[in-house]
C-alpha positions as CSV (number, residue, x, y, z in Angstrom):
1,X,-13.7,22.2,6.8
2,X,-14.0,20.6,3.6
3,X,-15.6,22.5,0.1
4,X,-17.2,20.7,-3.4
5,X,-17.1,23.5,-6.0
6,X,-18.4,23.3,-9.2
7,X,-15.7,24.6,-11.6
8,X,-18.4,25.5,-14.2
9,X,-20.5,27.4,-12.1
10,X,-18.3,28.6,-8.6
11,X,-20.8,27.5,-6.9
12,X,-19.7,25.7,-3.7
13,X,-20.7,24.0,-0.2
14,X,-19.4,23.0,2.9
15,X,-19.1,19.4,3.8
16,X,-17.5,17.7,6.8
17,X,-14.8,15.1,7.0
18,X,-15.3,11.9,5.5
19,X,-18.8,12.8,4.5
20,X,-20.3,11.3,1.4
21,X,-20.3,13.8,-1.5
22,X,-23.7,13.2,-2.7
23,X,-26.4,15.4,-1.6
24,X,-24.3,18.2,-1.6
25,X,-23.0,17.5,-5.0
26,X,-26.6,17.1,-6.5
27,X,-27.2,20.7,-5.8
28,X,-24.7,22.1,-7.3
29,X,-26.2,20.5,-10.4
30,X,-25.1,16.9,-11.0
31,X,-27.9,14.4,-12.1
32,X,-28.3,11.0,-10.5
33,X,-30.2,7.9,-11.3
34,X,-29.7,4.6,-9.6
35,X,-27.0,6.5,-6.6
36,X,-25.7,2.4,-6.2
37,X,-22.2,3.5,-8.7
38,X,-24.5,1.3,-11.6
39,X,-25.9,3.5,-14.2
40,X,-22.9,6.5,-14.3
41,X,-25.2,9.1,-14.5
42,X,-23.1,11.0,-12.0
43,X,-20.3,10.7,-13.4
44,X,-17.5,13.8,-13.0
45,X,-14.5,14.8,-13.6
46,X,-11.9,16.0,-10.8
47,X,-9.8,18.9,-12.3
48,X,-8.5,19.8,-8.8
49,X,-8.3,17.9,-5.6
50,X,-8.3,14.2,-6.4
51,X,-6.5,13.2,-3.6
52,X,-8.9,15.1,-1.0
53,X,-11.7,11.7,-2.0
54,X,-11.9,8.5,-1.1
55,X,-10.0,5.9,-2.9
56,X,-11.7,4.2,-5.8
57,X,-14.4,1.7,-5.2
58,X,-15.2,-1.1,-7.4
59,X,-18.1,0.0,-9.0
60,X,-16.5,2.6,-10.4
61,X,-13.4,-0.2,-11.0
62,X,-15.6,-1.7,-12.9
63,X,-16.8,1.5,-14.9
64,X,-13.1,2.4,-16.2
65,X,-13.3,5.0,-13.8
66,X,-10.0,6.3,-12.3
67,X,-8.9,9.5,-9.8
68,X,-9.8,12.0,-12.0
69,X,-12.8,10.5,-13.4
70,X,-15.3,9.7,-10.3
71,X,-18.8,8.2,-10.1
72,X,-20.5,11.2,-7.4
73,X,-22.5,8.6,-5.7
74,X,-19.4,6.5,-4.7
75,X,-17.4,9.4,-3.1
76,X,-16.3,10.6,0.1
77,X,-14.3,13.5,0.7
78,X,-11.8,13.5,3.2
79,X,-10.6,16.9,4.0
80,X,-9.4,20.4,1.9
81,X,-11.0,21.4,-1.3
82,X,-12.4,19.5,-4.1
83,X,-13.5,21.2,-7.6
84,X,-15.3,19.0,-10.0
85,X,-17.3,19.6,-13.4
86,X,-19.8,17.3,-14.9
87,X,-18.7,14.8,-17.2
């Protein structure tokens, strides 16, 4: 089953596959504003597991974001772990 950690805290949770990261992401501590991939307020970084997300979409195109650098709201993860921190 797939896991979100937070890298700064350890804290993590479960998710399933291809499940949107959000909720699950918000408590462990990331802040969110408009969740539509506008404002950037959830914006994170990805020091392990990139490849275990969705690919890019293009809000976050459009925010210079890349694989390492992810809007929360936008993601899905697709299998494996996935640690992030808050950028």
């Amino acid at each position: 089953m797939p896991k979100i950690t937070n890298n700064q805290t350890r804290e993590s949770t479960e998710l399933g596959e291809d499940e949107p990261i959000r909720e699950a992401i918000e408590k462990l501590g990331v802040p969110f504003g408009c969740e539509e991939g506008i404002c950037g307020t959830c914006m994170i970084s990805i020091p392990e597991g990139e490849d275990n997300l969705s690919e890019l979409t293009e809000a976050e195109k459009d925010l210079m974001r890349d694989k390492k650098h992810r809007l929360a709201c936008q993601c899905r993860i697709k299998k494996s772990e996935v640690k992030f921190e808050m950028s």
